[in-house]
N, CA and C of each residue as an Amber inpcrd file, in Angstrom:
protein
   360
-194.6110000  81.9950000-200.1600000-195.8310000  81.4850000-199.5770000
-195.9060000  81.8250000-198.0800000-194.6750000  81.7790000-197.7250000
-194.7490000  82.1290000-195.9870000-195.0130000  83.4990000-195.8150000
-194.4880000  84.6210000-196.5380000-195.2850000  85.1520000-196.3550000
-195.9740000  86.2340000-196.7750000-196.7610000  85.4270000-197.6120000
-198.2790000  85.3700000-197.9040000-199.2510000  84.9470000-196.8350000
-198.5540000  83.9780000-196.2160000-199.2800000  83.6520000-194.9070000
-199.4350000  84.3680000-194.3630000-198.2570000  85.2420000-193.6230000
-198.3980000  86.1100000-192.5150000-198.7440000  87.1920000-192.8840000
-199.1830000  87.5080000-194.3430000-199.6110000  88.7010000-194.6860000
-200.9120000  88.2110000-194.2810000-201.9100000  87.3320000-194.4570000
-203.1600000  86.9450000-194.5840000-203.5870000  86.5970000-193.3190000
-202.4600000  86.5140000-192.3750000-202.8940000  86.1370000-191.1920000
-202.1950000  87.4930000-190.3650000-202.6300000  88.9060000-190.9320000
-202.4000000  90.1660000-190.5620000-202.6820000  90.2100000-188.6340000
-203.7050000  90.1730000-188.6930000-203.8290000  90.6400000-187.0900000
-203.0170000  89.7950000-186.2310000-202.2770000  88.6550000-186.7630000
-201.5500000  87.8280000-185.5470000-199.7800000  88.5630000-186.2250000
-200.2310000  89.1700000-186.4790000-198.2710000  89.1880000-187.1270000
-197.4340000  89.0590000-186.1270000-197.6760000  89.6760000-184.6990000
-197.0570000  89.7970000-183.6160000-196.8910000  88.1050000-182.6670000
-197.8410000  87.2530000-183.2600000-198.3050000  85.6980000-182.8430000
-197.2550000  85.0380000-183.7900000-197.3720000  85.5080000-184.7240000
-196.6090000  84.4940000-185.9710000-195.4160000  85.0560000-185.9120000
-194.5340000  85.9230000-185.2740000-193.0250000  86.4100000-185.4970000
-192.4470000  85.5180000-185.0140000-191.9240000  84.7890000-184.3120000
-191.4390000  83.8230000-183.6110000-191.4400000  82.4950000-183.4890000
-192.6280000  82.2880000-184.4130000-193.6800000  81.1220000-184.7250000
-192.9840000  79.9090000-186.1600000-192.6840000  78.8370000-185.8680000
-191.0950000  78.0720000-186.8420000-192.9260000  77.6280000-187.9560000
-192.3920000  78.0590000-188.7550000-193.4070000  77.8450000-190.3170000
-192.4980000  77.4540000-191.5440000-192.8170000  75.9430000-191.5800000
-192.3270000  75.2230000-192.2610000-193.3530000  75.0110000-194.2350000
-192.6770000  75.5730000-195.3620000-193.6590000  75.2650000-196.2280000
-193.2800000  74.5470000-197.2250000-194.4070000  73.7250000-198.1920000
-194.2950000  72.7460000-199.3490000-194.7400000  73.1840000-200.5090000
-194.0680000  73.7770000-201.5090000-194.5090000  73.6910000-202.5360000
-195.5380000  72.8330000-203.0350000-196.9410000  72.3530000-203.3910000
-197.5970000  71.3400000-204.2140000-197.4570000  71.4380000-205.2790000
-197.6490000  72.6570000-206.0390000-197.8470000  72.2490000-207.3430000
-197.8450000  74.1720000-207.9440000-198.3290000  74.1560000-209.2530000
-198.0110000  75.3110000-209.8580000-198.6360000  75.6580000-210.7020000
-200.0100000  76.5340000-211.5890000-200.3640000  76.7310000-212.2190000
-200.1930000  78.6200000-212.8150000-200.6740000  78.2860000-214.4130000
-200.8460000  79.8080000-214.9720000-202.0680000  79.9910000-215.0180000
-202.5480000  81.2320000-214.1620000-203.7430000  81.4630000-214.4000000
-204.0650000  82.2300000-215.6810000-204.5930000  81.8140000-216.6320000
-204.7560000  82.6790000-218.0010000-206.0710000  83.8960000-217.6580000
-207.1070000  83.7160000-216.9910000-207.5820000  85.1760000-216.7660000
-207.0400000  86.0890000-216.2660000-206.0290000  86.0430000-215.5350000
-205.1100000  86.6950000-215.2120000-203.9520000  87.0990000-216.0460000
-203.9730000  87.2920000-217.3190000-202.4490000  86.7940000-218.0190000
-201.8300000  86.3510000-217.9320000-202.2510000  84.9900000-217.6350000
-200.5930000  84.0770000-217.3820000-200.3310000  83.7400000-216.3790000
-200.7780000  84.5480000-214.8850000-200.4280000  84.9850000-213.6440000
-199.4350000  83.4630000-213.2670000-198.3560000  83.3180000-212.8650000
-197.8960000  82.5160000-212.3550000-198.6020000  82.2760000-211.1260000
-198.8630000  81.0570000-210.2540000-199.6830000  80.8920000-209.1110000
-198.7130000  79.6930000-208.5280000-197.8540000  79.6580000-207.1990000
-197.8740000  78.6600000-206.8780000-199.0080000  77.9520000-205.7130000
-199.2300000  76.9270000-205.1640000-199.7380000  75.9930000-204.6210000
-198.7830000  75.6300000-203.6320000-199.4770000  75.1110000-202.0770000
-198.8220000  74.5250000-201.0900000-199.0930000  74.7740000-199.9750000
-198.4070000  73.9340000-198.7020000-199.1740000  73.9990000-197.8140000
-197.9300000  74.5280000-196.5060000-198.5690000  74.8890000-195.5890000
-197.5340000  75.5220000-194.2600000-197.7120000  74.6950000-193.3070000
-197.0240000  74.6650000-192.3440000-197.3250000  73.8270000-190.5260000
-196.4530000  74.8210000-189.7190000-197.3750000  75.7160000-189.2340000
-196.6730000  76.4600000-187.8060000-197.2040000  75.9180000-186.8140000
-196.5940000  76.6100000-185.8850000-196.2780000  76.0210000-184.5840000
-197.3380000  77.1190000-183.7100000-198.6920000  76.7860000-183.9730000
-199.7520000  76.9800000-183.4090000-200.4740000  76.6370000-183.2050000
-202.0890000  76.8880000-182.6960000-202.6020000  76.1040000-182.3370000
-203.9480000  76.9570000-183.1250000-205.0140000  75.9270000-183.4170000
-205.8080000  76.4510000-184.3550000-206.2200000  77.8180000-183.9810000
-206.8100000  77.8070000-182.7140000-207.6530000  78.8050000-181.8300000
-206.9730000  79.8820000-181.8110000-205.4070000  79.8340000-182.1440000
-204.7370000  81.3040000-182.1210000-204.4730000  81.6210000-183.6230000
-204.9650000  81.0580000-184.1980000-205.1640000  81.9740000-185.8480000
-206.3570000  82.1330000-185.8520000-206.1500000  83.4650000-187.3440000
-207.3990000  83.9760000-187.7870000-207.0110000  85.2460000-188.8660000
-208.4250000  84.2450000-189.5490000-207.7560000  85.3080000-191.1220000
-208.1130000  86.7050000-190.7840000-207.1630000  87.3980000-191.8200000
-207.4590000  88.8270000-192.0640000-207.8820000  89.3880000-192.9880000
-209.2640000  90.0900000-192.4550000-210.3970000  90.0780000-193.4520000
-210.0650000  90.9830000-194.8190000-209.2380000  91.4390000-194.3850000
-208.9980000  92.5200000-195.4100000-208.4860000  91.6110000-196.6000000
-207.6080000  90.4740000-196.3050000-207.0680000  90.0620000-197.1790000
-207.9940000  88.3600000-197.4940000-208.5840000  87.9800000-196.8480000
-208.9110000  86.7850000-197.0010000-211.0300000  86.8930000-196.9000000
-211.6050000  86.5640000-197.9500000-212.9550000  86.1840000-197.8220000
-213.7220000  85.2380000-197.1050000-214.2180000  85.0000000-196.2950000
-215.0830000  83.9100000-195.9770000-216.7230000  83.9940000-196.2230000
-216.8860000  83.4450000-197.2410000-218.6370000  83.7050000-197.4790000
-219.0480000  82.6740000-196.0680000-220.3840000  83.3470000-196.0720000
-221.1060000  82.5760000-194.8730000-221.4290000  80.8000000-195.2610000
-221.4540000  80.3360000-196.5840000-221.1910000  79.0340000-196.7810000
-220.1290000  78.5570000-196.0620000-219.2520000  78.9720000-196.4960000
-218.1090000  78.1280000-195.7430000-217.8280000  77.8990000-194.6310000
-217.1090000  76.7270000-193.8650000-216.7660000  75.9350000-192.8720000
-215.7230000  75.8040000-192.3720000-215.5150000  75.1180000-191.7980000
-214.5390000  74.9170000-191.2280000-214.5840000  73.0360000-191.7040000
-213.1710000  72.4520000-192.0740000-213.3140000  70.9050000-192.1400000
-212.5910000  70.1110000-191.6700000-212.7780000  69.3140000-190.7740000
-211.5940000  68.4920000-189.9580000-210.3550000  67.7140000-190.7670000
-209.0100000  67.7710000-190.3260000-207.8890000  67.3480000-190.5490000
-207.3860000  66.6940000-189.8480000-207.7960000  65.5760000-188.3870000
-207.3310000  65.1660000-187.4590000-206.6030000  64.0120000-188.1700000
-206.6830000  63.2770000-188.8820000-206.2150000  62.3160000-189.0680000
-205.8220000  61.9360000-191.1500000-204.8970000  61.1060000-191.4160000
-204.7390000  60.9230000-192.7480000-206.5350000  60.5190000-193.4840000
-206.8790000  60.0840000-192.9810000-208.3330000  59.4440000-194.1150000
-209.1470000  61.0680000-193.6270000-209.3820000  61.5600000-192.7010000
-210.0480000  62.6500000-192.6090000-209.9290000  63.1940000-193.1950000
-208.5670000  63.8300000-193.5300000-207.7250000  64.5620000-194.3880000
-208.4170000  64.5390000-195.6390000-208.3920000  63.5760000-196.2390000
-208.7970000  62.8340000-197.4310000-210.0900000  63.4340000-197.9440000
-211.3120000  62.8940000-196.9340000-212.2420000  62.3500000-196.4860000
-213.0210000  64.8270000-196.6070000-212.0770000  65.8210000-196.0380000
-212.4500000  67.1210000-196.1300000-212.1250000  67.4530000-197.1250000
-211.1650000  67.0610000-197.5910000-210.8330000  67.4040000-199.0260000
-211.6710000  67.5390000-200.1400000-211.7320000  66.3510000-200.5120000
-213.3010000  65.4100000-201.4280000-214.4610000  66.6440000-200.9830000
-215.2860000  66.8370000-199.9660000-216.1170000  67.4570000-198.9680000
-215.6950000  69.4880000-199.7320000-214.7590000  69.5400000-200.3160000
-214.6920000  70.8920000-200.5520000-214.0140000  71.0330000-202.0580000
-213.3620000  69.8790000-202.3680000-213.6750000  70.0400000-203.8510000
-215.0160000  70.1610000-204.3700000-215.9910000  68.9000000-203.7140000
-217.3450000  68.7100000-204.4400000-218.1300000  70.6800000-204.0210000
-217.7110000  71.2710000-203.8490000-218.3140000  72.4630000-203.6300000
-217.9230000  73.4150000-205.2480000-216.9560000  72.5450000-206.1380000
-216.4740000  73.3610000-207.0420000-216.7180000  74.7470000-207.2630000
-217.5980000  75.1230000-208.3120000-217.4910000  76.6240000-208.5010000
-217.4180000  77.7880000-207.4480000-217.8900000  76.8800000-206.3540000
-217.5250000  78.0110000-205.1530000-216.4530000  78.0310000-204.3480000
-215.6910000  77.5970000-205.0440000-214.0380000  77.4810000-204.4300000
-213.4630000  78.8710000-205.3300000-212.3160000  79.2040000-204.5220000
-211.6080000  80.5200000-205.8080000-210.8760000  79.2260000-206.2200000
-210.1880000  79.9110000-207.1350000-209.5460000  79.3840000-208.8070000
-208.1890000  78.0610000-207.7330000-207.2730000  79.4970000-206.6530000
-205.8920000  78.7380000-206.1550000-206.6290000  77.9900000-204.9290000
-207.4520000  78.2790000-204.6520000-207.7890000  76.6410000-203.2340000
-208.1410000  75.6700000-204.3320000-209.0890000  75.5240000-205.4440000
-209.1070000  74.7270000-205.9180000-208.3300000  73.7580000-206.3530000
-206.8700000  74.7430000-207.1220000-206.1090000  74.2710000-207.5370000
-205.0560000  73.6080000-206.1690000-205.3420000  74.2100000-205.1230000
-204.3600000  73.9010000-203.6860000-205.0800000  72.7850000-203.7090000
-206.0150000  72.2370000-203.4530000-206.8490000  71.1300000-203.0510000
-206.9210000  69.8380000-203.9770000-206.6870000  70.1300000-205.3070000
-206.0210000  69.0770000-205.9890000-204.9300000  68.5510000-205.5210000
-204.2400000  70.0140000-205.9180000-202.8050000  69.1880000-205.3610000
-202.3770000  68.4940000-203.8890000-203.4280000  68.6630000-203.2120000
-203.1380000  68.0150000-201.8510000-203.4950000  67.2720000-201.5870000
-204.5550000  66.7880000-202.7390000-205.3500000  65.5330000-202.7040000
-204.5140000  64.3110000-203.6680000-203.7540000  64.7260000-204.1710000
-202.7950000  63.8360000-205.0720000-201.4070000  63.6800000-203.9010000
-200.8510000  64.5530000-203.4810000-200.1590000  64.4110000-202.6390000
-201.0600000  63.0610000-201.3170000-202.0210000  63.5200000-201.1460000
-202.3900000  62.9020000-199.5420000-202.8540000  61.4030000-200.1330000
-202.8150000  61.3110000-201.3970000-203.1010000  59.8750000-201.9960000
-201.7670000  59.1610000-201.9840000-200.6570000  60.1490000-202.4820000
-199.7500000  59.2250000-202.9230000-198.3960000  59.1700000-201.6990000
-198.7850000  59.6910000-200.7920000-197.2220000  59.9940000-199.8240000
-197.6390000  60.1440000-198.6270000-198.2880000  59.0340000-198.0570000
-198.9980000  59.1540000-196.6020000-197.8170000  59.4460000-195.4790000
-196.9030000  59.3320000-195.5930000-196.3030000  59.6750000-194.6040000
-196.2490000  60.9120000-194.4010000-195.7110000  61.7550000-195.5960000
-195.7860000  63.0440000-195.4970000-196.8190000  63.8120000-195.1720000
-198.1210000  63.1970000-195.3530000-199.8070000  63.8380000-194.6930000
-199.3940000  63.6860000-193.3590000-199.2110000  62.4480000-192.4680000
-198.6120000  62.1940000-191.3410000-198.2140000  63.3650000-190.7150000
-196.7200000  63.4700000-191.1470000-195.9760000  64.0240000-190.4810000
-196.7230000  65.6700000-190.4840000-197.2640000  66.1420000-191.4700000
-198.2320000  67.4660000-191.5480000-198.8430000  67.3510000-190.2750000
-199.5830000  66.3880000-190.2790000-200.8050000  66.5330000-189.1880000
-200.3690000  65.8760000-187.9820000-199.1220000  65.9210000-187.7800000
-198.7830000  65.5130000-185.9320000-198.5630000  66.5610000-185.6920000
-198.3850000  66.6330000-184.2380000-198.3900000  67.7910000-183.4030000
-196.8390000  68.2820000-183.3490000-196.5170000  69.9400000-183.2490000
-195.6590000  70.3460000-183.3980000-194.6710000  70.5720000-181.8960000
């Protein structure tokens, strides 16, 4: 997953070399349109600051729908989550499935949302 990150976050590779990226497994699905595709789920915390990432287009889509959704706090957390599930079919298949699982996680283990979202 890490890196997958830093593949996806191509133009900073030189930002992210040095950069302590800590990751969590959530969860794990088979994608069957895919044959089977094994997919894991989960989430990262580097040691950056939002304004110095940025996806790489080559590898990552952003339709003009999409947003940006605040994470400042555990109920926010919550609170963007909900806010981008309810967008369903226009989620791909693994955020969807990432966003479950982080929404079961951020229900059941507040500390660990916590400790995600303090400062590094």
């Amino acid at each position: 997953m890490e890196r997958e990150f830093k593949e996806e976050s191509h133009p900073l590779r030189g930002a992210l070399r040095d950069a302590k990226i800590e990751t969590w497994p959530l969860g794990y699905f088979r994608w069957i349109v895919r044959a089977g595709k094994p997919e894991f789920v989960g989430i990262s915390k580097v040691e950056k600051n939002e304004h110095e990432l940025k996806a790489n287009p080559d590898e990552v889509d952003q339709p003009r729908w999409l947003t940006t959704y605040p994470a400042n706090d555990t109920g926010t957390l919550r609170e963007s989550i909900g806010r981008m599930l309810d967008l369903g079919p226009k989620l791909s298949v693994p955020l969807w499935a990432n966003l479950l699982c982080l929404s079961e996680v951020a229900e059941q283990d507040a500390a660990f949302i916590s400790f995600l979202l303090a400062p590094t």
